[in-house]
C-alpha positions, -999 to 999 in steps of 0.1 A, spaced: -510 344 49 -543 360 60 -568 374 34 -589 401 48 -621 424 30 -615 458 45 -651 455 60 -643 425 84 -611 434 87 -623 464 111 -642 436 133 -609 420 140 -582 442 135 -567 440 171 -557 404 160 -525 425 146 -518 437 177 -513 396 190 -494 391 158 -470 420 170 -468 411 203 -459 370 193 -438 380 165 -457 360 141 -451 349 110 -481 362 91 -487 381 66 -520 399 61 -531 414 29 -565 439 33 -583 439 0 -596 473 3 -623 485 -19 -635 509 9 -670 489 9 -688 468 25 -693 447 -11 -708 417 8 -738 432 24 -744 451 -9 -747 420 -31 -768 407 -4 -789 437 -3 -792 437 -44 -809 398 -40 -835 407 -14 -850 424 -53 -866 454 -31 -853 477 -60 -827 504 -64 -805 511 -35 -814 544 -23 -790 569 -10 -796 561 27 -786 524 21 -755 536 -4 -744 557 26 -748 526 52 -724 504 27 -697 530 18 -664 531 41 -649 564 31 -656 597 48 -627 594 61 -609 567 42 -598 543 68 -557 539 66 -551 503 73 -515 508 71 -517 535 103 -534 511 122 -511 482 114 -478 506 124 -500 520 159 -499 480 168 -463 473 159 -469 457 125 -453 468 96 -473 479 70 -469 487 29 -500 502 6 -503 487 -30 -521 506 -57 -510 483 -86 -504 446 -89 -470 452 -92 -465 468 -65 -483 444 -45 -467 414 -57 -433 432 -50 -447 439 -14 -456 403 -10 -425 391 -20 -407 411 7 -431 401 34 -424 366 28 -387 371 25 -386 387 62 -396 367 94 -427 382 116 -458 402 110 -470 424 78 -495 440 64 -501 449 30 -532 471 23 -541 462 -15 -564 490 -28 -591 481 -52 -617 501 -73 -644 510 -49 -677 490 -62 
């Protein structure tokens, strides 16, 4: 199992391709909260102040939303989205239950 933050997961994302093309046994789960969340809470202890909009624009990974789940199928891995945790844990289940590569794209409340 492979946890991934939406962010980094689009400075590796070809690794899907390799799990495709070996037919492995990993599942990936993208927690995405279409932000980068990291460099925000990094930004917010430098203590320079309110965010401007410049900086909000810079963090924000929407405009267009990125579909994780298209990118998976265009590299040969299957791919499910989960809005709920019910769905995800359903979507989990299955992933472990069948051999090779997944991806589940978990969507979160942007921050």
């Amino acid at each position: 199992m492979c946890l991934q933050a939406d962010g980094s997961a689009l400075y590796t994302i070809s690794a899907l391709w390799s799990h495709a093309r070996e037919n492995l046994d990993i599942t990936t789960v993208i927690l995405n909260n279409r932000s980068y969340a990291i460099l925000r809470a990094e930004l917010e202890r430098t203590g320079k102040g309110p965010i401007g909009p410049a900086a909000t624009a810079l963090l924000d990974l929407g405009r267009p939303d990125i579909d994780f789940t298209a990118l998976a199928a265009g590299m040969g891995v299957p791919a499910t989205r989960a809005r709920t945790t019910a769905e995800l844990a359903a979507q989990f289940a299955a992933a472990l239950a069948t051999p090779g590569p997944h991806l589940i794209e978990a969507v979160l409340r942007p921050v």
